[in-house]
N, C-alpha and C positions, 0 to 999 in steps of 0.2 A: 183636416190637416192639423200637424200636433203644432202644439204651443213651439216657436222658438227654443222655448229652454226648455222644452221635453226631448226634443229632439237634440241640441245640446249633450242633453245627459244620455240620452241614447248612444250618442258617438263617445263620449267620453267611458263609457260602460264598456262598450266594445273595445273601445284602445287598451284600457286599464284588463280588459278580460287576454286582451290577443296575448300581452306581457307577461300576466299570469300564467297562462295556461301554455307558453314558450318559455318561461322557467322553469314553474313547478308542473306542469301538466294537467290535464282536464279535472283533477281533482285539487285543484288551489282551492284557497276558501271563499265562498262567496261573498262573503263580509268584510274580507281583504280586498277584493275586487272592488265593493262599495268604496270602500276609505281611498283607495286610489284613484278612481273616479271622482270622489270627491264630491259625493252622494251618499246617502243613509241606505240603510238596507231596504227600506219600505218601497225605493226609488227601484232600485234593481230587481227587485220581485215584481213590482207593478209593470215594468219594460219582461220583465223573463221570467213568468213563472217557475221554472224548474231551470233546476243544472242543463238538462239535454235540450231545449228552449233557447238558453244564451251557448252552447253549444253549436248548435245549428244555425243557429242566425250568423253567428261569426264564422261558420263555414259556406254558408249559402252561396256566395261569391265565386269560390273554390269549386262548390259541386255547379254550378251554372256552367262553369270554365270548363267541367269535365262534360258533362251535358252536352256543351257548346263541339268539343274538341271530339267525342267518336263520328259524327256524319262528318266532318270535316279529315277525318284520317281513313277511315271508310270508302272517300272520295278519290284521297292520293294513293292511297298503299292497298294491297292486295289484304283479305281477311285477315289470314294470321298473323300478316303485321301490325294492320292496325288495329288489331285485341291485342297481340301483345306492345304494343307503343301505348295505349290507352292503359291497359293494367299497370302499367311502369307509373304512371300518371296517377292513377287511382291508389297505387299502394304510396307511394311519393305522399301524398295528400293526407293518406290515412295514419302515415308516420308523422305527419306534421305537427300534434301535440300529444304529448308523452300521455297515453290514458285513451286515444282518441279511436284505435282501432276496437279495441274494446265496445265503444260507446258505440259505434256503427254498428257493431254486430247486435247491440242487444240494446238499445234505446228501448223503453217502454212506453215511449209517448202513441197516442191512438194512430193508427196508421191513415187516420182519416182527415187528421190534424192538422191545417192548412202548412203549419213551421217544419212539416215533413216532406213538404212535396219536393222542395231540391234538393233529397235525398232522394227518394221515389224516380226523380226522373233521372241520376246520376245515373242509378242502380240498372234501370229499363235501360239507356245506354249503353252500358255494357252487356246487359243483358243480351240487346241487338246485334253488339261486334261477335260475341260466344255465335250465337245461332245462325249469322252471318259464314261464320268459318265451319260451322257444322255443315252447312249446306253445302260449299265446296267441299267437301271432304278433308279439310284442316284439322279440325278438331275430331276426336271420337263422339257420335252419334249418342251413345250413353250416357254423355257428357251433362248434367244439371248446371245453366248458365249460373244460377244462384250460387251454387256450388261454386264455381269458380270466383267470382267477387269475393265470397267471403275464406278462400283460400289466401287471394292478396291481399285480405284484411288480416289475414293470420301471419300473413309473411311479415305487415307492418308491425304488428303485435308481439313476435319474436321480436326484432328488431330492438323495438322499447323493451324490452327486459334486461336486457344488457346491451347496452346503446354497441353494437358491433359496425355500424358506418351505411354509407351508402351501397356499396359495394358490397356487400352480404344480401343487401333489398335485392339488387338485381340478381346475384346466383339465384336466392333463395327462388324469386320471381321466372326465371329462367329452368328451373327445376320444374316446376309448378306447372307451366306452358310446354315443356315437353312430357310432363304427365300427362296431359289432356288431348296430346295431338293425335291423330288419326292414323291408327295400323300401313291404312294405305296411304 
């Protein structure tokens, strides 16, 4: 169990990171994040080796809650509702700090890497809702479930380019799901 005041600084990393990274975006400076925390750098490297590290831990939360929420929408709503109520979710989340859809698509951290897995299992989630509605007949059959995540990753990622609102997320996202749907 960590020291009190590691754990402390751990929370205090995270608050000063979530602040950063919802002003300036996933790419604030890490040594800004230290001073605001109110830690040395050696502190914040030691808690999160890398940028995608303190990245993923302050989203873990976020991807558990998406994890949590496809069997749970799965349960209520018919497939292609709830793939598309879940994408809504997913892209929502991946818009959530400016830099961060980016970082989904292409983290380089080892995919074997414990600080991966509540991305891993966001991802499988979704992947379940896609495969789910391919089996009805919802989705087109040639459909790649991966393929779709990282579409609403691209929707999130327009988005951040020129902050156009939420309301552009869902068209864009609503385009996207009727790409995918199934002839029949």
């Amino acid at each position: 169990m960590p020291r009190a005041d590691a754990r402390r600084n751990y929370e205090r990393l995270l608050a000063a990171a979530r602040r950063a990274f919802t002003e300036q975006g996933v790419t604030a400076s890490l040594d800004d994040i230290a001073r605001a925390a109110g830690v040395g750098s050696g502190t914040l490297y030691r808690h999160f080796p890398s940028r995608d590290r303190l990245i993923l831990e302050l989203m873990r939360e976020s991807l558990d809650g998406l994890t949590r929420l496809a069997p749970a929408l799965a349960a209520e709503h018919p497939p292609a509702e709830a793939l598309t109520r879940w994408l809504d979710a997913y892209s929502a989340h991946a818009a959530g700090f400016r830099g961060l859809a980016a970082t989904l698509v292409t983290t380089d951290l080892d995919p074997d890497d414990p600080s991966m897995l509540a991305c891993h299992d966001a991802q499988a989630a979704g992947r379940a809702l896609v495969s789910a509605a391919i089996a009805t007949g919802d989705v087109d059959p040639a459909t790649d479930p991966q393929d779709v995540l990282d579409l609403a990753a691209a929707v999130a990622w327009i988005i951040e380019q020129a902050p156009r609102g939420d309301d552009q997320r869902q068209r864009l996202l609503a385009v996207t799901v009727r790409g995918i749907a199934s002839d029949g």
